[in-house]
C-alpha positions, 0 to 999 in steps of 0.5 A, spaced: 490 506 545 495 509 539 491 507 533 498 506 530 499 500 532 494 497 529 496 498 523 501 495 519 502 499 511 505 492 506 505 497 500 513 496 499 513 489 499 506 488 494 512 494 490 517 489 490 513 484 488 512 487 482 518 489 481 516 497 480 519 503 483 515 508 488 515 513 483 512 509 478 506 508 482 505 515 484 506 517 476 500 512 473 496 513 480 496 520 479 498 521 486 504 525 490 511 521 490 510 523 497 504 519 498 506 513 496 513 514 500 510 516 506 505 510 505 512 505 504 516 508 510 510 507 515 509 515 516 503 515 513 497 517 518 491 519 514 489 516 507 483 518 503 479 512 500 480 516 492 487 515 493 488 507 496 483 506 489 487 510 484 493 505 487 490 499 487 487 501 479 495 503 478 498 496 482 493 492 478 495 494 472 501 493 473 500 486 476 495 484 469 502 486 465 506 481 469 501 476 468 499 476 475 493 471 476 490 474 483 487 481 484 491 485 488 486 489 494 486 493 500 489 487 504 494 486 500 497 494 502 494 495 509 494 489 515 489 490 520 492 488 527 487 486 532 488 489 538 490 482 542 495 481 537 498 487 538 504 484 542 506 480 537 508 486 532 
């Protein structure tokens, strides 16, 4: 089975929601515009657990500064699809 069918990157929508850009989030994570690009147009097929934390540190940031009341995480910006539900996508 392609395991890149499993996954599904909600980065862009979670960027959209606070109303920052791509490149704004590369800049206060401290990593490459192309990852986070990458990572918005579902291209991305190797991530390092240094980089989703550096994104999730700058993407709670931002959230604390909208007043957001949630924390955002892990599967806020990556879905997981079991692999029975796979059709459904």
């Amino acid at each position: 089975m392609d395991v890149k069918n499993r996954y599904h990157f909600k980065l862009g929508d979670i960027l959209e929601e606070l109303d920052i850009t791509r490149n704004r989030l590369a800049v206060e994570a401290k990593i490459r515009p192309a990852t986070v690009i990458d990572m918005v147009n579902g291209k991305t097929k190797r991530l390092e657990l240094e980089t989703l934390v550096h994104m999730l540190d700058a993407l709670n940031k931002f959230a604390r500064q909208r007043r957001f009341t949630r924390t955002i995480t892990l599967a806020d910006i990556v879905e997981y699809i079991p692999e029975d539900e796979i059709e459904k996508h």
